[in-house]
Residue, then its C-alpha position, 0 to 999 in steps of 0.5 A: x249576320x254573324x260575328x266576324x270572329x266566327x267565321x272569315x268574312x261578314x257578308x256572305x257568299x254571292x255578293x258581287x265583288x267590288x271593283x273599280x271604276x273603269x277609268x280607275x279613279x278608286x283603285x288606289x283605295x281598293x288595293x289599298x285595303x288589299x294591303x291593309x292600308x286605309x287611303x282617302x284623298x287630300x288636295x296637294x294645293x288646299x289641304x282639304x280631306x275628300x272621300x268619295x274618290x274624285x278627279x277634282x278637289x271639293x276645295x279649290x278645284x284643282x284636279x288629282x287630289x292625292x291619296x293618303x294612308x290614315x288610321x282606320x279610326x273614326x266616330x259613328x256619325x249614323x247608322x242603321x239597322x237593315x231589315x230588307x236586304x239590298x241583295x239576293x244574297x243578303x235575305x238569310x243576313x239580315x239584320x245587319x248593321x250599317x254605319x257611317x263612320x267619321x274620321x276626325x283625323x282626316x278631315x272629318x270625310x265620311x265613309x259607310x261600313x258594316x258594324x261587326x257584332x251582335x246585329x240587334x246590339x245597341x249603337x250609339x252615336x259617338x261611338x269609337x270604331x276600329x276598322x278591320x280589313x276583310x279579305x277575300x282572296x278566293x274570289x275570282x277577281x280577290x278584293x277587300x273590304x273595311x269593316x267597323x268593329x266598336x273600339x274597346 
């Protein structure tokens, strides 16, 4: 894959769009990046950080953790270098880059990601990223994604 800075979006056309569930449990989280705001959920009652969405806390069980807005800021936990692609659409994109973001300023919660850059630069654990908001507002059903790029 190329360089964001080359071109507007990442990932290449033909990748079906993100939505969410049907019972809507995420879309908080996706119009959230449609406004370039990073939202993760955090239980009202035990404080406890949780990413992916669920209707019920990972801490004490009680139901509708609510949805915060944090920096798109973290440490790359993992990563991963894709050779196969997951996606017909991918073939002629490969490799890229795929991390695992930490957010230490949110509960130490998870989230994957691409790794804007270079596809064959060298990745290291630990290291700072800044997320950056993807959008594709052309698409027949307009949406964003968060991408990763390595803090200077």
């Amino acid at each position: 894959m190329t360089d964001s800075s080359a071109s507007p979006t990442y990932l290449p056309a033909g990748l079906p769009a993100p939505v969410p569930e049907p019972d809507g449990l995420s879309a908080p989280y996706w119009a959230g990046l449609r406004e370039e705001k990073l939202r993760v959920q955090r239980c009202a009652h035990c404080r406890t950080w949780q990413f992916g969405p669920e209707w019920i806390c990972h801490g004490c069980r009680t139901f509708d953790p609510a949805w915060h807005e944090v920096a798109p800021r973290g440490r790359i936990f993992s990563w991963e270098r894709v050779w196969h692609p997951s996606h017909p659409a991918l073939a002629q994109a490969t490799p890229y880059l795929v991390v695992l973001v930490e957010l230490p300023h949110a509960g130490h919660v998870r989230m994957l990601g691409n790794l804007l850059g270079d596809p064959r630069q060298q990745v290291e654990m630990g290291a700072a990223v800044t997320g950056v908001f993807e959008h594709h507002a052309e698409a027949a059903t307009p949406y964003s994604l968060l991408q990763w790029r390595l803090s200077t």
